[in-house]
N, C-alpha and C positions, 0 to 999 in steps of 0.2 A: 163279735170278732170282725174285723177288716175285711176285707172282700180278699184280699190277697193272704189270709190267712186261715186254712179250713182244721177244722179235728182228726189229729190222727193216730186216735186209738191211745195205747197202753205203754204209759210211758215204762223203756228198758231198766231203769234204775229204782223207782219206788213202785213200779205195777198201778199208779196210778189214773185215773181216765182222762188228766188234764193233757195230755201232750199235744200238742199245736203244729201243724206243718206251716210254714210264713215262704214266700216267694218271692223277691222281688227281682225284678230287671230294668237295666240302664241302657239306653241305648243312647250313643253321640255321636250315628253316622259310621264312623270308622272302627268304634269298637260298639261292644256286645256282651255286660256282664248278668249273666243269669245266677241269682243266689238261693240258695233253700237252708231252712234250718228246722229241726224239730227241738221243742223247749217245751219243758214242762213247767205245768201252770203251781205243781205243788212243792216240788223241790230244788227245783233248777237248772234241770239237769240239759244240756244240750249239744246238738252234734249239727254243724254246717257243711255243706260242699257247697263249691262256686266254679263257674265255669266263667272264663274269659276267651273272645275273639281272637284276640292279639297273643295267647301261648299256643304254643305247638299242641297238633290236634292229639296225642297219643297224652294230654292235660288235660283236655277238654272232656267232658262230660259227654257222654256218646249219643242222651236228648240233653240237650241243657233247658229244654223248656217242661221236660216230667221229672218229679221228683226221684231221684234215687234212694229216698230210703222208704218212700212210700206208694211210690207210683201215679198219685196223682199230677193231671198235667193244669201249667200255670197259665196264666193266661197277660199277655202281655199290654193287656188296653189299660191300663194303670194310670 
Protein backbone atom coordinates (compact mmCIF):
# COMPACT_ATOMS: atom_id res chain seq x y z
CA UNK A 1 0.00 0.00 0.00
CA UNK A 2 1.23 3.79 -0.71
CA UNK A 3 2.30 5.64 2.21
CA UNK A 4 -0.63 7.86 1.82
CA UNK A 5 -2.89 4.90 1.92
CA UNK A 6 -3.43 3.08 5.30
CA UNK A 7 -6.19 0.01 6.23
CA UNK A 8 -9.33 0.88 7.30
CA UNK A 9 -11.07 -1.88 8.74
CA UNK A 10 -14.65 -3.26 7.53
CA UNK A 11 -15.72 -2.34 4.52
CA UNK A 12 -19.84 -0.89 4.93
CA UNK A 13 -21.11 -2.73 2.08
CA UNK A 14 -19.67 -6.52 1.79
CA UNK A 15 -18.24 -6.60 5.63
CA UNK A 16 -15.14 -7.21 4.03
CA UNK A 17 -11.42 -6.47 5.45
CA UNK A 18 -10.22 -4.80 2.28
CA UNK A 19 -11.32 -1.32 2.87
CA UNK A 20 -8.57 1.36 2.29
CA UNK A 21 -8.49 4.93 3.60
CA UNK A 22 -6.17 7.01 0.67
CA UNK A 23 -5.43 10.86 1.39
CA UNK A 24 -4.08 13.06 -0.68
CA UNK A 25 -3.37 16.93 -0.72
CA UNK A 26 -2.60 19.65 -3.28
CA UNK A 27 -1.17 22.53 -2.30
CA UNK A 28 -0.44 25.76 -5.10
CA UNK A 29 0.27 28.42 -2.54
CA UNK A 30 -3.26 29.98 -2.77
CA UNK A 31 -5.25 27.05 -2.45
CA UNK A 32 -5.40 23.82 -0.33
CA UNK A 33 -7.15 20.63 -1.47
CA UNK A 34 -7.35 17.92 1.08
CA UNK A 35 -8.91 14.61 -0.32
CA UNK A 36 -9.88 11.23 1.48
CA UNK A 37 -11.66 8.30 0.15
CA UNK A 38 -12.39 4.81 1.60
CA UNK A 39 -12.59 2.03 -1.30
CA UNK A 40 -12.90 -1.45 -0.98
CA UNK A 41 -10.36 -3.64 -2.22
CA UNK A 42 -13.23 -6.47 -2.75
CA UNK A 43 -16.30 -4.96 -4.22
CA UNK A 44 -15.78 -1.57 -4.98
CA UNK A 45 -17.58 0.13 -2.95
CA UNK A 46 -16.49 3.89 -2.09
CA UNK A 47 -17.23 7.08 -0.33
CA UNK A 48 -14.88 10.44 -0.82
CA UNK A 49 -15.04 13.92 1.16
CA UNK A 50 -12.80 16.79 -0.04
CA UNK A 51 -12.17 19.92 1.45
CA UNK A 52 -10.91 22.99 -0.59
CA UNK A 53 -9.27 26.42 0.73
CA UNK A 54 -11.07 28.68 -1.66
CA UNK A 55 -15.10 27.50 -0.63
CA UNK A 56 -16.68 28.95 2.32
CA UNK A 57 -15.60 27.59 5.57
CA UNK A 58 -19.25 26.23 6.66
CA UNK A 59 -17.80 23.55 3.13
CA UNK A 60 -14.87 22.89 4.55
CA UNK A 61 -14.00 20.02 6.45
CA UNK A 62 -13.70 21.09 10.13
CA UNK A 63 -9.70 18.90 10.12
CA UNK A 64 -9.32 18.76 6.52
CA UNK A 65 -5.92 16.97 7.22
CA UNK A 66 -7.96 13.72 9.63
CA UNK A 67 -9.96 11.79 7.95
CA UNK A 68 -13.75 12.06 8.57
CA UNK A 69 -14.83 8.70 8.11
CA UNK A 70 -11.92 7.23 9.96
CA UNK A 71 -10.22 9.44 11.96
CA UNK A 72 -6.89 8.88 10.90
CA UNK A 73 -4.66 11.99 10.48
CA UNK A 74 -2.79 12.42 6.73
CA UNK A 75 0.21 13.64 6.57
CA UNK A 76 1.10 16.19 4.08
CA UNK A 77 4.99 15.38 3.14
CA UNK A 78 3.91 13.66 -0.05
Amino acid sequence: MPSNTKAAGQCPKCGGDALACRYNFFDRGDLQVYSWEHRCGNCGWRETKASRTDEPADKQLPEPNKCPMCGRLGSNDQ
